[in-house]
N, C-alpha and C positions, 0 to 999 in steps of 0.2 A: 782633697777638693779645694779648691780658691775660687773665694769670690771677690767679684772684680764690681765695683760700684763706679756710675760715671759711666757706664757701658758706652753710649751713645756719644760721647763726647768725641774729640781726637786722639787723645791717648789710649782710653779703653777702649773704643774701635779699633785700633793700631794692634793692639794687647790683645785682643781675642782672636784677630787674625791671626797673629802668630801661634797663638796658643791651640787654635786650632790645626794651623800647619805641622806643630809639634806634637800634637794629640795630647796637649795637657788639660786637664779637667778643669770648669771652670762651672760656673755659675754666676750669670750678667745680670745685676740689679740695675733696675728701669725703675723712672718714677710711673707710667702706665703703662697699659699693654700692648698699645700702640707705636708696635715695633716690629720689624724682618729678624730681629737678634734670634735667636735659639738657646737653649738651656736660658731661658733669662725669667726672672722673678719680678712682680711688680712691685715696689716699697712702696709707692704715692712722696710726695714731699720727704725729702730730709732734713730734718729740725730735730729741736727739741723729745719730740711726740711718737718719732717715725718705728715704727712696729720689724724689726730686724729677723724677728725670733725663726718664721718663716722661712725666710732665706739662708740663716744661717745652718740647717738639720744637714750635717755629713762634712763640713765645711772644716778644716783646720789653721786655712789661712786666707787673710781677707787685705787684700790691695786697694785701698780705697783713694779714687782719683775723683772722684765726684766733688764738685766744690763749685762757689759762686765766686767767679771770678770778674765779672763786668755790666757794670751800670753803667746808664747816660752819663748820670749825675753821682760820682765815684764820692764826692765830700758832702754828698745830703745827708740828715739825718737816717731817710729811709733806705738808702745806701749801707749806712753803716750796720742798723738792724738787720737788714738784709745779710751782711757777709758775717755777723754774730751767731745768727740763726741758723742758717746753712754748715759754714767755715768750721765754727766751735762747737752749740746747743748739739748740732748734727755729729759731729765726728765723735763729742763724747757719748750721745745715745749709743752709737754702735758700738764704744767700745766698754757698756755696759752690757751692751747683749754678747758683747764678745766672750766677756771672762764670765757671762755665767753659760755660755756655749762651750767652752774650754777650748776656745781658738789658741792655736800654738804660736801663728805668727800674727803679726801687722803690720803691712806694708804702708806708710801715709805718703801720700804726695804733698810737699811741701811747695813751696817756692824762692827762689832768693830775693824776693818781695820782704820780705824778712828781714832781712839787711839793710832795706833802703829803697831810696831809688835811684840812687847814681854813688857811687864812690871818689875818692878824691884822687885827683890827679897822681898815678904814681903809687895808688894803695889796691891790695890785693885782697880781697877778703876770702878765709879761711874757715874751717869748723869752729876754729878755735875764736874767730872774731866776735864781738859781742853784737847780737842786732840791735837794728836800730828803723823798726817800721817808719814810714813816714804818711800811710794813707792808709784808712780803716782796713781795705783787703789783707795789707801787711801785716796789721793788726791781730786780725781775723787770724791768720796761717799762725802768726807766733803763737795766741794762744793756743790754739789747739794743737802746737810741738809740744807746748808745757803738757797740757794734759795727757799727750799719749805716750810721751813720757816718763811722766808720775804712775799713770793709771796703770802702762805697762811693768814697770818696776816694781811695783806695788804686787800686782798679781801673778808675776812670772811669768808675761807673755814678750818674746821677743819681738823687738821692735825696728824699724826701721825707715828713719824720716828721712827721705831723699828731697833734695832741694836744685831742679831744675831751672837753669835762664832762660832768657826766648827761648823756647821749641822749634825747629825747625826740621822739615820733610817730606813728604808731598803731602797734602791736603791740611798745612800748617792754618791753622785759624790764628783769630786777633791780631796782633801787633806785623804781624808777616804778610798776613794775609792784605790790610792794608797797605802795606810797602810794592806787596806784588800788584795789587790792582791799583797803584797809581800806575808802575812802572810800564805796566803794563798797556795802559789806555792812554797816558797822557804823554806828549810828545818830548817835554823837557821836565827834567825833575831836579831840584839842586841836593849834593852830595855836602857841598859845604865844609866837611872837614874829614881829614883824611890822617887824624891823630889822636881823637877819643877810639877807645878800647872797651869792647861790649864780648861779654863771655856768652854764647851759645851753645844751647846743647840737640846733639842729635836724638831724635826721636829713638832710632836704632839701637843708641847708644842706653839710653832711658828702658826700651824695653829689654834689653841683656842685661839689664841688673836687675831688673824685675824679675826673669826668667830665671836668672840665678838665684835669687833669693826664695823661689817659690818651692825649690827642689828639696824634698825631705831630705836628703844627703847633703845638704850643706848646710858649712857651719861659721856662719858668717857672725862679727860682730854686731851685736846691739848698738846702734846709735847712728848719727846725721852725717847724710855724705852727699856734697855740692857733685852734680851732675854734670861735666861742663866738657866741651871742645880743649883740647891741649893748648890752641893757641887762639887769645881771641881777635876777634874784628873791627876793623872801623867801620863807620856807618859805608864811605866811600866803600871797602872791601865787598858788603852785604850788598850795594845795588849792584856794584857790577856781576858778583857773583850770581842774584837774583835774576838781570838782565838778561844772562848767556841760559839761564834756566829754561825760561821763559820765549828767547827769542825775540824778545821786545825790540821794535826801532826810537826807541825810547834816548833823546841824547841826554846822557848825565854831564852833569857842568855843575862846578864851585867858580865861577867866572864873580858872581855877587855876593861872595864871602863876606868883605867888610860891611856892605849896606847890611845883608842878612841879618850879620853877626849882632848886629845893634837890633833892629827887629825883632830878634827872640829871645835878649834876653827884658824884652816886655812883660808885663803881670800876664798876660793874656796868653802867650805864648810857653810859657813853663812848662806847662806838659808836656806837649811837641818835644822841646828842646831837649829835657831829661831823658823821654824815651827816644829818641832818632839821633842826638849827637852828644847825650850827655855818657861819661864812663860809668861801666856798672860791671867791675871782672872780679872774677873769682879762682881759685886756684882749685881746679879738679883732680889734682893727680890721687888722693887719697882712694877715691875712687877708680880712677884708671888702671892704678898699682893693685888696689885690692881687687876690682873685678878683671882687672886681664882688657882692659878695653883698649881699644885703637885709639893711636895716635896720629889724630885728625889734623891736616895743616890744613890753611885757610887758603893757600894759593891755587 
């Protein structure tokens, strides 16, 4: 039996769909009850505090994608509390209820938030590369890789910290989700550059090594593996691609490159820039070779 936390989110909706299509056993932890899910548990809040016991009776391995991933205000104080609380206090409660449950596996969803938020011109980051957070969320995800980790080495529970980039696939939230709803509404969007390199990963891709990894017969290594597309994107690649999606009459144009170019890189604009045209790749094959996955081109 696996339980799947974050049920409600994109990913574990994505995951229980399939899970369901495959007739794999599941158990969907919800913070209330107010929900259409099925086999699903209520936890309340995930912190420090949160009562796991419950949910975990019959369970030997537990996927946990639940996580706070987005604030107005990402560099507040109450921000950072927020993705401490949730991110780490959270992920190690459960995997104190874990090993006194005698869960076998643990699936964590990480992030490549982990690393950064942009890479340099020309670098490729690896398992092997050192992170390097640069905003609390990031923060948040690395420790709580340490802890499950530690906590898993410690107790002999296999472990498995997957670290996925943008997500993308239908009903993609956050960072996509606003890309597609400019595209989509507004009549000129600018692409601006058409030579940063951004790794993305398929959702599909994301739940096949989840599926694999859930499977009492297999006998996968313990440790961190970047989720990512074989080849990655520029921002240019992602609207047009998005575009032809969509059907949008949306005209894309880098006609105001130069002015632009000076424009973002303002105090103000940093974010934008980092996330929409700054580089942030990673080398996925560890994963591709080890689970058997498709080799995705971008054209």
């Amino acid at each position: 039996m696996n339980l799947v936390t974050g049920a409600n989110g994109f990913l574990g909706s994505r995951l229980l769909y399939h899970f369901n299509k495959k007739g794999i056993k599941y158990i969907a932890a919800v913070r209330n009850d107010n929900t259409h899910l099925k086999n699903c548990v209520s936890v309340g809040n995930i912190d420090g505090q949160t009562d796991w016991f419950h949910a975990l009776d019959g369970v030997d391995c537990i996927i946990h994608c639940a996580a706070r991933a987005h604030k107005v205000d990402n560099d507040s104080f109450e921000a950072k509390q927020d993705f401490l609380v949730t991110n780490f206090h959270g992920t190690k409660r459960l995997l104190e209820a874990a090993i006194q449950s005698k869960i076998q596996k643990f699936i964590y969803i990480s992030s490549v938030k982990v690393m950064g938020n942009q890479s340099a011109v020309g670098d490729v980051f690896t398992e092997e590369s050192n992170p390097n957070p640069q905003d609390y969320y990031g923060h948040s995800k690395l420790s709580a890789e340490k802890i499950v980790e530690s906590m898993c080495v410690e107790s002999g529970i296999k472990y498995f910290i997957l670290r996925p980039c943008l997500i993308y696939g239908d009903g993609a939230k956050a960072n996509i989700q606003s890309l597609t709803n400019a595209i989509e509404k507004l009549p000129i969007f600018p692409t601006f550059s058409s030579r940063n390199k951004r790794s993305l990963t398929n959702v599909n891709d994301l739940i096949e090594v989840i599926t694999q990894l859930v499977d009492s017969k297999s006998h996968h290594t313990s440790g961190i593996y970047f989720i990512a597309d074989s080849e990655p994107y520029s921002t240019k690649d992602l609207c047009h691609l998005i575009k032809s999606k969509v059907e949008s009459n949306c005209c894309l144009i880098d006609v105001f490159n130069p002015l632009m170019n000076i424009v973002l890189l303002l105090p103000f604009f940093k974010s934008i820039r980092e996330k929409l045209y700054g580089n942030l790749q990673v080398d996925g094959s560890k994963a591709i070779k080890h689970f058997g996955l498709h080799i995705r081109k971008n054209k």
